[in-house]
PATI-758114 format. One record per residue: residue in one letter; x, y, z of N, C-alpha, C in turn. Coordinates in steps of 0.02 Angstrom, whole numbers. Each point is the difference from the previous one (the first is absolute). Layout:
N
<site><aa>A</aa><n_c1>X</n_c1><n_c2>Y</n_c2><n_c3>Z</n_c3><ca_c1>X</ca_c1><ca_c2>Y</ca_c2><ca_c3>Z</ca_c3><c_c1>X</c_c1><c_c2>Y</c_c2><c_c3>Z</c_c3></site>
...
//
This chain:
96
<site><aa>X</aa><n_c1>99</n_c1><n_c2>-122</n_c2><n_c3>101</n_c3><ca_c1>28</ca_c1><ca_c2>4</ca_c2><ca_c3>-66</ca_c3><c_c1>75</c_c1><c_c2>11</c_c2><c_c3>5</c_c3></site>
<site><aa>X</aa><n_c1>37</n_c1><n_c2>-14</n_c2><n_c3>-64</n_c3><ca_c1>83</ca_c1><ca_c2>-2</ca_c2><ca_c3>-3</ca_c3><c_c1>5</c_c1><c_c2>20</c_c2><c_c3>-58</c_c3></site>
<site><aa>X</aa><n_c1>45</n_c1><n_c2>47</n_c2><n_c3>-24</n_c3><ca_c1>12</ca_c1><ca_c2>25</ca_c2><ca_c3>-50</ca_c3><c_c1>84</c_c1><c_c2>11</c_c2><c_c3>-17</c_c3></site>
<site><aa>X</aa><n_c1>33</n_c1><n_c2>-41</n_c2><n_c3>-47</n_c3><ca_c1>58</ca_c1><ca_c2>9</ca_c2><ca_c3>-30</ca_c3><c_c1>-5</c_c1><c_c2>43</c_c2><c_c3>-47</c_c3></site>
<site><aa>X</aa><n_c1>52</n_c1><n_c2>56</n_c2><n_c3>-9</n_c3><ca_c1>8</ca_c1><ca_c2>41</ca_c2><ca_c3>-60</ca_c3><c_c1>76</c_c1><c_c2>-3</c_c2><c_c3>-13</c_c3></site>
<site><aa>X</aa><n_c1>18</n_c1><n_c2>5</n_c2><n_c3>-72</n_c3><ca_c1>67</ca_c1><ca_c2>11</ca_c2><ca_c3>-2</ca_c3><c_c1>37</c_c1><c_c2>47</c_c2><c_c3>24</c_c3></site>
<site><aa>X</aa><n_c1>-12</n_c1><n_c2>50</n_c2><n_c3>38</n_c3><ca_c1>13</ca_c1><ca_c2>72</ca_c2><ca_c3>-1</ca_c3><c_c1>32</c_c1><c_c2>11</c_c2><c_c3>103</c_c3></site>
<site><aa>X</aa><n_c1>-36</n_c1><n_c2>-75</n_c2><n_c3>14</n_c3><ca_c1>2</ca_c1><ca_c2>11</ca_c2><ca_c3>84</ca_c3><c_c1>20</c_c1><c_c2>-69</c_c2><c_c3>19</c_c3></site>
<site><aa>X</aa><n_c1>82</n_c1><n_c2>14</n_c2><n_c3>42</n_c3><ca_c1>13</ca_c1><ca_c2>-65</ca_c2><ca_c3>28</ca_c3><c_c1>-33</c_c1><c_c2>-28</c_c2><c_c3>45</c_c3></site>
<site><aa>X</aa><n_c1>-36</n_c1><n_c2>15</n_c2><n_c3>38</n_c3><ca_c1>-57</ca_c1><ca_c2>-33</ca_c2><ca_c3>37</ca_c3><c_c1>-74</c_c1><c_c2>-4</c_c2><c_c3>-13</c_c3></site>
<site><aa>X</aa><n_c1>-23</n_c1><n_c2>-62</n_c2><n_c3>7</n_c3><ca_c1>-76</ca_c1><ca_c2>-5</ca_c2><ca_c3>-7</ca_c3><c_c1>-34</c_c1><c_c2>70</c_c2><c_c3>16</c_c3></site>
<site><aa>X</aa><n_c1>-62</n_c1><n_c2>22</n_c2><n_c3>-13</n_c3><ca_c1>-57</ca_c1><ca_c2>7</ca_c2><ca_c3>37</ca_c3><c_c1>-38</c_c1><c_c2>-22</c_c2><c_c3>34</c_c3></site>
<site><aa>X</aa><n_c1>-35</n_c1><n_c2>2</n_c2><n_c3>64</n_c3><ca_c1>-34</ca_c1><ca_c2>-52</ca_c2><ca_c3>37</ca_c3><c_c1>-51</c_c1><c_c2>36</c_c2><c_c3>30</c_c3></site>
<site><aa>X</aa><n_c1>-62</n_c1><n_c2>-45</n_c2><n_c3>-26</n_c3><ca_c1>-54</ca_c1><ca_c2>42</ca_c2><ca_c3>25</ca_c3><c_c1>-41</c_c1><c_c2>45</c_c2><c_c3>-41</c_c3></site>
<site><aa>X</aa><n_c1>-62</n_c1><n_c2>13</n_c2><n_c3>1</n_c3><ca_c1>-48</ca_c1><ca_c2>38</ca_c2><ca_c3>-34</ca_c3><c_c1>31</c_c1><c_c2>82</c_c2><c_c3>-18</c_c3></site>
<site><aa>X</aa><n_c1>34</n_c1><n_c2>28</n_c2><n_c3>85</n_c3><ca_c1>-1</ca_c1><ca_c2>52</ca_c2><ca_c3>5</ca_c3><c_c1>61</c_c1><c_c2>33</c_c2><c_c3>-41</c_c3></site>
<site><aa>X</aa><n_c1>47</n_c1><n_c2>-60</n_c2><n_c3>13</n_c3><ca_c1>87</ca_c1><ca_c2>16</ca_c2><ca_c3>-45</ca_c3><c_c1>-19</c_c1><c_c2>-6</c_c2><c_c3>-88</c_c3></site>
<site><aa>X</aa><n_c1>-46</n_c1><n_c2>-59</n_c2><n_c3>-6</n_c3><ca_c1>1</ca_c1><ca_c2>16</ca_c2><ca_c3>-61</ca_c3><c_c1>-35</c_c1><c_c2>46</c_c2><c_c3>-34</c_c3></site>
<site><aa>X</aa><n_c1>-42</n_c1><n_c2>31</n_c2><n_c3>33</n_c3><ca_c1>-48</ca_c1><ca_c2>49</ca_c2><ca_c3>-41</ca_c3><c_c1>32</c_c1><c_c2>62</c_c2><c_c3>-5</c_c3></site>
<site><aa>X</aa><n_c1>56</n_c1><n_c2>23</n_c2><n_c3>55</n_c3><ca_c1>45</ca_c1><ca_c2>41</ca_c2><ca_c3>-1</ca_c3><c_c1>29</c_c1><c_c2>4</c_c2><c_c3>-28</c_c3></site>
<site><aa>X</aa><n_c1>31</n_c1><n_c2>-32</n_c2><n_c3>-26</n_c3><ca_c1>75</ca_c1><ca_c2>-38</ca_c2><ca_c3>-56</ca_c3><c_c1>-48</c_c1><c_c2>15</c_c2><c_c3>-61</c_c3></site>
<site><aa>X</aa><n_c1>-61</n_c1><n_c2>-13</n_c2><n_c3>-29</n_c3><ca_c1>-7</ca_c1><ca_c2>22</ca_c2><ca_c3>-47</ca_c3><c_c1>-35</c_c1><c_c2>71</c_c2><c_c3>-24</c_c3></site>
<site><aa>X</aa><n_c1>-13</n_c1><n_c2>14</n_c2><n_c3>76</n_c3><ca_c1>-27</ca_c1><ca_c2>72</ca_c2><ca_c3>-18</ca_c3><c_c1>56</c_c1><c_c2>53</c_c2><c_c3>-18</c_c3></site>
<site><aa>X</aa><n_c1>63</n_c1><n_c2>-14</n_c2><n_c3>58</n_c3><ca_c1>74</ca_c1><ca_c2>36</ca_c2><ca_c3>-20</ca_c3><c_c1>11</c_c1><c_c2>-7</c_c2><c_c3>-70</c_c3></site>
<site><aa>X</aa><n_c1>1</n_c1><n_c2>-48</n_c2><n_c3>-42</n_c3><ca_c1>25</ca_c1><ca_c2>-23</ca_c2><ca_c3>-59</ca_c3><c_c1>-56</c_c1><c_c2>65</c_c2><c_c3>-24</c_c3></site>
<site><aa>X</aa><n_c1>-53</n_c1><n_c2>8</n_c2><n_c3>0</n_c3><ca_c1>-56</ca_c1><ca_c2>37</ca_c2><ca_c3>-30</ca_c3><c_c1>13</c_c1><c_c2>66</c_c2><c_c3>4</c_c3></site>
<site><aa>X</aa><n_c1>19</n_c1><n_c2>21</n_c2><n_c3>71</n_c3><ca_c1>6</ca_c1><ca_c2>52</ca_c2><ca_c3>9</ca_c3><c_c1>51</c_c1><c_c2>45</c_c2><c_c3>-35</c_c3></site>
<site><aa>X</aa><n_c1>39</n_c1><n_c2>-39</n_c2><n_c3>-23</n_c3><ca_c1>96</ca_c1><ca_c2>27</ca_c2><ca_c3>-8</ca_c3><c_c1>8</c_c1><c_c2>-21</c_c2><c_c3>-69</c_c3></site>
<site><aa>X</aa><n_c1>-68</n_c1><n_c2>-17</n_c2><n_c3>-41</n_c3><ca_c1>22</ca_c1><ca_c2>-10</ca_c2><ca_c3>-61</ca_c3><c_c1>-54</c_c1><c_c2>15</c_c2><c_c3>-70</c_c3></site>
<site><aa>X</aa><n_c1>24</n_c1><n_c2>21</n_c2><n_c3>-65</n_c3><ca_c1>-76</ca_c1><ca_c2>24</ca_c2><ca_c3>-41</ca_c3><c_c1>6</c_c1><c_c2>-70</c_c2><c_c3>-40</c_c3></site>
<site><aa>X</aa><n_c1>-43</n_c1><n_c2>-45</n_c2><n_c3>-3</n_c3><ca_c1>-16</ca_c1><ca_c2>-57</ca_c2><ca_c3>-40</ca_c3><c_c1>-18</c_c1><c_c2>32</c_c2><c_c3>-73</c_c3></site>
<site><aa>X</aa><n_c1>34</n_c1><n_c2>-16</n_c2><n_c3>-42</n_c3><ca_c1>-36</ca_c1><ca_c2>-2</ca_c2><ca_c3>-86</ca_c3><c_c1>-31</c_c1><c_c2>-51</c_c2><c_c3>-6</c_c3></site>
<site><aa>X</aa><n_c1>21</n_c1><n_c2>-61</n_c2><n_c3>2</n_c3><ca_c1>-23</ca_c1><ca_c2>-52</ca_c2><ca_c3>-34</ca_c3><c_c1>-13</c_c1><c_c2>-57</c_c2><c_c3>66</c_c3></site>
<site><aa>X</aa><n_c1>-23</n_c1><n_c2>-46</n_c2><n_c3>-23</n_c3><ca_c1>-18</ca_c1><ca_c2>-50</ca_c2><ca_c3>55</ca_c3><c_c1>-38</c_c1><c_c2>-68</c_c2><c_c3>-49</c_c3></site>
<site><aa>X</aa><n_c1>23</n_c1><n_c2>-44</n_c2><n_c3>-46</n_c3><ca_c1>-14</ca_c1><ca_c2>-59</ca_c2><ca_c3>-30</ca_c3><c_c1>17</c_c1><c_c2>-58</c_c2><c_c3>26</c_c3></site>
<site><aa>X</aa><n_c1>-72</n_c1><n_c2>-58</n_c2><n_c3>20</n_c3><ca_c1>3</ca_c1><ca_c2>-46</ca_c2><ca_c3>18</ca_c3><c_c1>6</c_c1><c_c2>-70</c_c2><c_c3>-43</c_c3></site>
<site><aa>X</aa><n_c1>41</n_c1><n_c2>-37</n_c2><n_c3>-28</n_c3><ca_c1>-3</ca_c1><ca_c2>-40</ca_c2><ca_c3>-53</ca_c3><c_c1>12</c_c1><c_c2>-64</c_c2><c_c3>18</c_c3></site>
<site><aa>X</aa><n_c1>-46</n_c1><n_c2>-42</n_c2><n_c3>-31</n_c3><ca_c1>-33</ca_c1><ca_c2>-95</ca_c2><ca_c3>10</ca_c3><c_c1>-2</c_c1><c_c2>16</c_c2><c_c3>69</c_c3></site>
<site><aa>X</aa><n_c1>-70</n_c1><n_c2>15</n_c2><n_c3>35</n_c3><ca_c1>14</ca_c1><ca_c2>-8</ca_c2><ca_c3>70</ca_c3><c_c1>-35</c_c1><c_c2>-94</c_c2><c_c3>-9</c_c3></site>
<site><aa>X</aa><n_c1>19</n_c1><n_c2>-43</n_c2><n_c3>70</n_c3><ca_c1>-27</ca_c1><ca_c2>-67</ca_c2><ca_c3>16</ca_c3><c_c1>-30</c_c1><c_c2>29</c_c2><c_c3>64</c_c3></site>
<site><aa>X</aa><n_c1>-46</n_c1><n_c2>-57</n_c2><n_c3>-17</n_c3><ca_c1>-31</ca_c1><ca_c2>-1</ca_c2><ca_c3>92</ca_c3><c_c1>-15</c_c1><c_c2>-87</c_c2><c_c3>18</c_c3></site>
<site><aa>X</aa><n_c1>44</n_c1><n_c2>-12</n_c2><n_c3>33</n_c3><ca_c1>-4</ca_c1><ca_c2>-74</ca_c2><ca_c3>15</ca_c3><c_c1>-43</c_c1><c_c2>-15</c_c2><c_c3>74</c_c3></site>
<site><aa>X</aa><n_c1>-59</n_c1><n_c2>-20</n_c2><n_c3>-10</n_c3><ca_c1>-31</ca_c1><ca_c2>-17</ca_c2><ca_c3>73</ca_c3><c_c1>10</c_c1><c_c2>-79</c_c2><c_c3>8</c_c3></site>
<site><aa>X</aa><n_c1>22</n_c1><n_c2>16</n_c2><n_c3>78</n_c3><ca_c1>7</ca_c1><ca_c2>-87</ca_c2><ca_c3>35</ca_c3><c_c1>-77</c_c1><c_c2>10</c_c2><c_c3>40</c_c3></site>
<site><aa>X</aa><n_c1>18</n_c1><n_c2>-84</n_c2><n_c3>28</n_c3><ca_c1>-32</ca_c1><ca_c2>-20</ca_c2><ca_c3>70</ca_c3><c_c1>-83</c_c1><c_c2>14</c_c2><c_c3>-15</c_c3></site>
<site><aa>X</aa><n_c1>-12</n_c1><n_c2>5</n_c2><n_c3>-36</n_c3><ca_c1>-104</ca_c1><ca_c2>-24</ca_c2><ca_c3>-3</ca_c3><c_c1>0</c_c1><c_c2>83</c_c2><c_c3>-12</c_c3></site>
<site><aa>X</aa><n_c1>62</n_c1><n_c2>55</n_c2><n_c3>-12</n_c3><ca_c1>-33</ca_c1><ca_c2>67</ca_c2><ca_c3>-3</ca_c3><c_c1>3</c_c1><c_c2>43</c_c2><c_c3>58</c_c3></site>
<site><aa>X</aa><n_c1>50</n_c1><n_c2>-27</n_c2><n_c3>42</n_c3><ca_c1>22</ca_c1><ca_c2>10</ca_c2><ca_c3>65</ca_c3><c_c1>78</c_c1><c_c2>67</c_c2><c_c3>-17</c_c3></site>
<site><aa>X</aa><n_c1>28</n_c1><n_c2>-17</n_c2><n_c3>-45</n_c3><ca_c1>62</ca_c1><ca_c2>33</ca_c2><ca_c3>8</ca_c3><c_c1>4</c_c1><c_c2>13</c_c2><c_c3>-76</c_c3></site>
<site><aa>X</aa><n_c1>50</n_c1><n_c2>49</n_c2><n_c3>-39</n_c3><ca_c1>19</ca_c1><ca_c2>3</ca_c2><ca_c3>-57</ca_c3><c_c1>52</c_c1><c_c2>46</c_c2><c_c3>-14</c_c3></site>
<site><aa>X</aa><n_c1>57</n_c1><n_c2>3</n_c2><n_c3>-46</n_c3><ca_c1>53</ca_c1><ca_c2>4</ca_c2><ca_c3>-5</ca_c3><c_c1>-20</c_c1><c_c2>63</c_c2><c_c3>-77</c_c3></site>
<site><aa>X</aa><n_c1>17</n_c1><n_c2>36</n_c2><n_c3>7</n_c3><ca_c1>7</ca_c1><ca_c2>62</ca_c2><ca_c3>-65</ca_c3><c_c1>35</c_c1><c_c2>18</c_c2><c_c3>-22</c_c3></site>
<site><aa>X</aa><n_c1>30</n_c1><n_c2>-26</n_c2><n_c3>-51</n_c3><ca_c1>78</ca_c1><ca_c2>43</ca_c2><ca_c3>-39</ca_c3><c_c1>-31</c_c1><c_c2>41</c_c2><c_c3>-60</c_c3></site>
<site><aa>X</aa><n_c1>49</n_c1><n_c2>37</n_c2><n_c3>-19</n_c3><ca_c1>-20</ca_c1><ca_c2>45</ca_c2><ca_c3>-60</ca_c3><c_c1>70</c_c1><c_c2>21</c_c2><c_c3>-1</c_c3></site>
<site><aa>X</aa><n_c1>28</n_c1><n_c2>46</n_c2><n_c3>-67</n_c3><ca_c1>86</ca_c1><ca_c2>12</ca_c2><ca_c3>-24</ca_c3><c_c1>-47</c_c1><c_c2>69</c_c2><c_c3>-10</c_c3></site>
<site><aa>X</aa><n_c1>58</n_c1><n_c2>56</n_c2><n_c3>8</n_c3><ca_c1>-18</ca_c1><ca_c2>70</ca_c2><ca_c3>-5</ca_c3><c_c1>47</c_c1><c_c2>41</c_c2><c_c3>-25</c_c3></site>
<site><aa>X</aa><n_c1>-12</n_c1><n_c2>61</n_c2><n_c3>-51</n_c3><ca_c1>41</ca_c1><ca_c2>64</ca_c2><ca_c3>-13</ca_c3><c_c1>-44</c_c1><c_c2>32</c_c2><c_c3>40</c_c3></site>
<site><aa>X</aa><n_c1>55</n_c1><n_c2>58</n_c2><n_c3>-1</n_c3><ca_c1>-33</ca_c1><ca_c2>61</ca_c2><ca_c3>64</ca_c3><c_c1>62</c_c1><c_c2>52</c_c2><c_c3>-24</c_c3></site>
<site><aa>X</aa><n_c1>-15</n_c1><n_c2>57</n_c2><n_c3>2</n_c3><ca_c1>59</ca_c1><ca_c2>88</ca_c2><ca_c3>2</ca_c3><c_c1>-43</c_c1><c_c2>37</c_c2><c_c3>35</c_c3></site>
<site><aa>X</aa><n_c1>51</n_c1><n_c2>39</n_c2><n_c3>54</n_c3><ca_c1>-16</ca_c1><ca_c2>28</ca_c2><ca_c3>32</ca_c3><c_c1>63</c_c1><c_c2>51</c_c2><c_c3>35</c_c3></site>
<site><aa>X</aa><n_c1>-18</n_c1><n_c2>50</n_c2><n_c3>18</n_c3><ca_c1>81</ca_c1><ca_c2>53</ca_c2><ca_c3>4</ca_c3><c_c1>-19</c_c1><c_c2>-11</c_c2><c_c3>78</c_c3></site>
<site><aa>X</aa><n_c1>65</n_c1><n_c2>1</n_c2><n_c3>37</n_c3><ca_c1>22</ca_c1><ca_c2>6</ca_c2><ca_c3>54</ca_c3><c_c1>57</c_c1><c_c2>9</c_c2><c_c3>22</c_c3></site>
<site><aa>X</aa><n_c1>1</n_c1><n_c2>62</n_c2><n_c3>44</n_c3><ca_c1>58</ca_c1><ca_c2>40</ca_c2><ca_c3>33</ca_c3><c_c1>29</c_c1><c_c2>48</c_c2><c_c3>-97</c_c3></site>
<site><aa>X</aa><n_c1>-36</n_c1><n_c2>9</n_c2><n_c3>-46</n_c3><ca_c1>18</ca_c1><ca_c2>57</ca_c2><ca_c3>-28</ca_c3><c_c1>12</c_c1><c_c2>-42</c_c2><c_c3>-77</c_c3></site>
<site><aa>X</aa><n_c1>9</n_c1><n_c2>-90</n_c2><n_c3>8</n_c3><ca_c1>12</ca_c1><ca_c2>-24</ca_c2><ca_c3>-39</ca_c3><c_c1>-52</c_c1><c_c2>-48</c_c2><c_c3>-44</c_c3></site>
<site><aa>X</aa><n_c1>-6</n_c1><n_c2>-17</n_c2><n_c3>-63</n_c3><ca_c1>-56</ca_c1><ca_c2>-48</ca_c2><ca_c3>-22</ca_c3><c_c1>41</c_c1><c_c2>-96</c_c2><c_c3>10</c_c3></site>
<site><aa>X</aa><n_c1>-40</n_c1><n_c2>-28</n_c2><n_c3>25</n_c3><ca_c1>19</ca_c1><ca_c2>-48</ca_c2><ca_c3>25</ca_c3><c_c1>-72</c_c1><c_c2>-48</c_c2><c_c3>-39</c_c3></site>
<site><aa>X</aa><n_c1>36</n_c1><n_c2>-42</n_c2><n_c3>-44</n_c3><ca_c1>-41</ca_c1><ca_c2>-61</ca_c2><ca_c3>-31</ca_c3><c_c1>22</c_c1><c_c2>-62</c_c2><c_c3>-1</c_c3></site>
<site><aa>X</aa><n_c1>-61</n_c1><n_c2>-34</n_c2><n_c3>17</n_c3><ca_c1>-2</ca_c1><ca_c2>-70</ca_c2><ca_c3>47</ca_c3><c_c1>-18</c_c1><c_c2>-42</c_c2><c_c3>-36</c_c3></site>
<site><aa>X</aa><n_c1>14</n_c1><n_c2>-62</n_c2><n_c3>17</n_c3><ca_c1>-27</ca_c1><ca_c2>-37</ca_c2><ca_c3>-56</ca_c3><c_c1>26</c_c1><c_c2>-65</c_c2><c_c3>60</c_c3></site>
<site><aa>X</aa><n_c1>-65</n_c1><n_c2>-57</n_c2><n_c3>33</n_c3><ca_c1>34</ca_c1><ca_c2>-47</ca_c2><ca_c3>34</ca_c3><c_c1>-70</c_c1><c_c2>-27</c_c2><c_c3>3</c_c3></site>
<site><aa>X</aa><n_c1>0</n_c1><n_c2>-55</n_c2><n_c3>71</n_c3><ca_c1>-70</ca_c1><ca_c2>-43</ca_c2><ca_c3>-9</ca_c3><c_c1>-22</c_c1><c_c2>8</c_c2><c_c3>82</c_c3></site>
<site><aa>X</aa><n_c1>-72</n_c1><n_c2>-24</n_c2><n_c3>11</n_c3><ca_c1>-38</ca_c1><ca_c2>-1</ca_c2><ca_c3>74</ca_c3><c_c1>-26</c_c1><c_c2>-67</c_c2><c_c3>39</c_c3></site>
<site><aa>X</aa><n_c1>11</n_c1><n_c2>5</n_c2><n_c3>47</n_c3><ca_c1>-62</ca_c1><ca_c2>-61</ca_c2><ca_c3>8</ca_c3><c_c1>-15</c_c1><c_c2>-4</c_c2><c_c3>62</c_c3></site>
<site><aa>X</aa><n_c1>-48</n_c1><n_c2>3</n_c2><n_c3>-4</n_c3><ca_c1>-52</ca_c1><ca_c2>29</ca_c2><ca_c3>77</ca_c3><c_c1>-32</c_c1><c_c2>-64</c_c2><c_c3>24</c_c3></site>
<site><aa>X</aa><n_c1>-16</n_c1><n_c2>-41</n_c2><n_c3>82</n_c3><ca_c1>-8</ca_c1><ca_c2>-55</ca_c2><ca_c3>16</ca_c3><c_c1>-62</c_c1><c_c2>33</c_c2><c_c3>20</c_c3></site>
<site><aa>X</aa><n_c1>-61</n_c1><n_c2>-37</n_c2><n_c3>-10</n_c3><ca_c1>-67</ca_c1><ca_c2>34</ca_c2><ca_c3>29</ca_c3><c_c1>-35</c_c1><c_c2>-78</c_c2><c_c3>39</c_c3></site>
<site><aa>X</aa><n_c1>-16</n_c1><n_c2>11</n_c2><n_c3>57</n_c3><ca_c1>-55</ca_c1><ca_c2>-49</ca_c2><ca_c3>57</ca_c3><c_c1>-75</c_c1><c_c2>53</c_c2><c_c3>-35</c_c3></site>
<site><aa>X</aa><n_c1>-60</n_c1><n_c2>-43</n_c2><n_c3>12</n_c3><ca_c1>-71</ca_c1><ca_c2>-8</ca_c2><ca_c3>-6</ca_c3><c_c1>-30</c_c1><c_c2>-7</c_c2><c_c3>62</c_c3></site>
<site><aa>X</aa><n_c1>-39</n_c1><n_c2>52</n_c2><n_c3>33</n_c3><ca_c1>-13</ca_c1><ca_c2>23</ca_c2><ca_c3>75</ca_c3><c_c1>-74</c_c1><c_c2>-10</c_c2><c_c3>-8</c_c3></site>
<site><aa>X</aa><n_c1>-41</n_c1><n_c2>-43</n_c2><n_c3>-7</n_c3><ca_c1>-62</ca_c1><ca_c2>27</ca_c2><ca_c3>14</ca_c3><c_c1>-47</c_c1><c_c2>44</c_c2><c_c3>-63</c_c3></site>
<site><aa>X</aa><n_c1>63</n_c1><n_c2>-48</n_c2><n_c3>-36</n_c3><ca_c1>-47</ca_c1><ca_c2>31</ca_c2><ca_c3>-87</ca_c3><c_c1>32</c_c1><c_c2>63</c_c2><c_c3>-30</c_c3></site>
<site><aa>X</aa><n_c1>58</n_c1><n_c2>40</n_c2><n_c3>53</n_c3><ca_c1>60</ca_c1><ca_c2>32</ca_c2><ca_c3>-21</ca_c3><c_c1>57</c_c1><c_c2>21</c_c2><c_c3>17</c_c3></site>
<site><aa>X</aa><n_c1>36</n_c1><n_c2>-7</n_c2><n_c3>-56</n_c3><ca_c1>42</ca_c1><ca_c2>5</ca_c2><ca_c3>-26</ca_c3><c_c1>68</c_c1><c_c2>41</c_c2><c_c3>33</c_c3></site>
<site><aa>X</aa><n_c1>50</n_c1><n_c2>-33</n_c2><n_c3>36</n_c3><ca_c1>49</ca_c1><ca_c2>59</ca_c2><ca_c3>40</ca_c3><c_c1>62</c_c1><c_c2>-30</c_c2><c_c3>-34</c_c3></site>
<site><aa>X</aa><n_c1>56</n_c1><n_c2>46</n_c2><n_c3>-12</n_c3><ca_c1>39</ca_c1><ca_c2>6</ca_c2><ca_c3>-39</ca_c3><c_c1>42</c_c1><c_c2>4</c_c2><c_c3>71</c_c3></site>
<site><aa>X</aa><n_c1>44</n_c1><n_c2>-59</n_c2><n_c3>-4</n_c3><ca_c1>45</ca_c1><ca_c2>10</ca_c2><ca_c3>66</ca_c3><c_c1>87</c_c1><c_c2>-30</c_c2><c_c3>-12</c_c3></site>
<site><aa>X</aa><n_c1>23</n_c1><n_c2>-11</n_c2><n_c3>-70</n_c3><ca_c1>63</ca_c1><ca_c2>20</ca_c2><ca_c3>-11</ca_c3><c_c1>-10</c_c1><c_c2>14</c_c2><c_c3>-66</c_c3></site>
<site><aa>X</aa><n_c1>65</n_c1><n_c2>49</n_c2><n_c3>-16</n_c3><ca_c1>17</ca_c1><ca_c2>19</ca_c2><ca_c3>-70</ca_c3><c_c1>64</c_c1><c_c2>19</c_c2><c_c3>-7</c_c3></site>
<site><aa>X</aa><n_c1>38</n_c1><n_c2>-31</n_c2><n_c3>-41</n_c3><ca_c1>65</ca_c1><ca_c2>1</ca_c2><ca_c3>-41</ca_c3><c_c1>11</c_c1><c_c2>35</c_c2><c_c3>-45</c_c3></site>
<site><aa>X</aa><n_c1>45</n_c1><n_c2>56</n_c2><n_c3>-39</n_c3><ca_c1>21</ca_c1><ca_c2>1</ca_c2><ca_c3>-57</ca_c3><c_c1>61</c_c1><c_c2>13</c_c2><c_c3>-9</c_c3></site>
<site><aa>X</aa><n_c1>4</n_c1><n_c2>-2</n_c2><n_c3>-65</n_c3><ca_c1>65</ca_c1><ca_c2>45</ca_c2><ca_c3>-6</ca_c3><c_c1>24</c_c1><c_c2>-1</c_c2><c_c3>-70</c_c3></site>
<site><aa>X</aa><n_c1>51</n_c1><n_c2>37</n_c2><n_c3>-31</n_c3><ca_c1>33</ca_c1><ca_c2>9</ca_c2><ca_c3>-65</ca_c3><c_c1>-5</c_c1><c_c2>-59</c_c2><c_c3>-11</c_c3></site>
<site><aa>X</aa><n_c1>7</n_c1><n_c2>-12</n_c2><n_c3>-80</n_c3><ca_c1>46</ca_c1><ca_c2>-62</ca_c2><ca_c3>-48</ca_c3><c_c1>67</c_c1><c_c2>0</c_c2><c_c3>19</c_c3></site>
<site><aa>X</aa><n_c1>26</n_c1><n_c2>-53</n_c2><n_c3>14</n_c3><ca_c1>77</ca_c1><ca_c2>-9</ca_c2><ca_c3>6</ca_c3><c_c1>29</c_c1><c_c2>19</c_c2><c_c3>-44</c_c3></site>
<site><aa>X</aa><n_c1>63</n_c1><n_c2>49</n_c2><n_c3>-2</n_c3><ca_c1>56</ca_c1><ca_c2>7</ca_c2><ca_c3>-57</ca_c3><c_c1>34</c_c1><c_c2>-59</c_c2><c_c3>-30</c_c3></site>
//
């Protein structure tokens, strides 16, 4: 898996970096809100691969401050044997 976030100039690479990267984010922060809006799910290839976007608000305080988000996702998923592994994901803010 590979994971871009806006927040980190370098990728994540790997199962182990990314599950870290979002557990830190978890650890170091209190989520209020978390809304997922028009998610798509586009499957290719006979059901082999599929592509997931969805646009999101989210607030959540970190380091002392409330910080609200508002940007889009999209996660690349392969089909293993009837499931499902999620092995890149992108997001980030709306552009100013």
């Amino acid at each position: 898996m590979v994971a871009i976030s806006p927040t980190d100039r370098l990728r994540f690479q790997g199962q182990v970096a990314c599950v870290a990267a979002w557990k830190k984010f978890c650890d170091n922060v209190k989520i209020h809100f978390w809304k997922e809006i028009n998610p798509k799910i586009d499957v290719f290839d006979n059901g082999s691969a599929a592509i997931v976007t969805y646009y999101f608000e989210m607030a959540f305080d970190m380091g002392g401050q409330r910080v609200e988000m508002e940007g889009r996702d999209m996660f690349t998923l392969i089909n293993e044997k009837g499931k499902w592994w999620v092995v890149a994901d992108q997001f980030s803010p709306y552009p100013q």
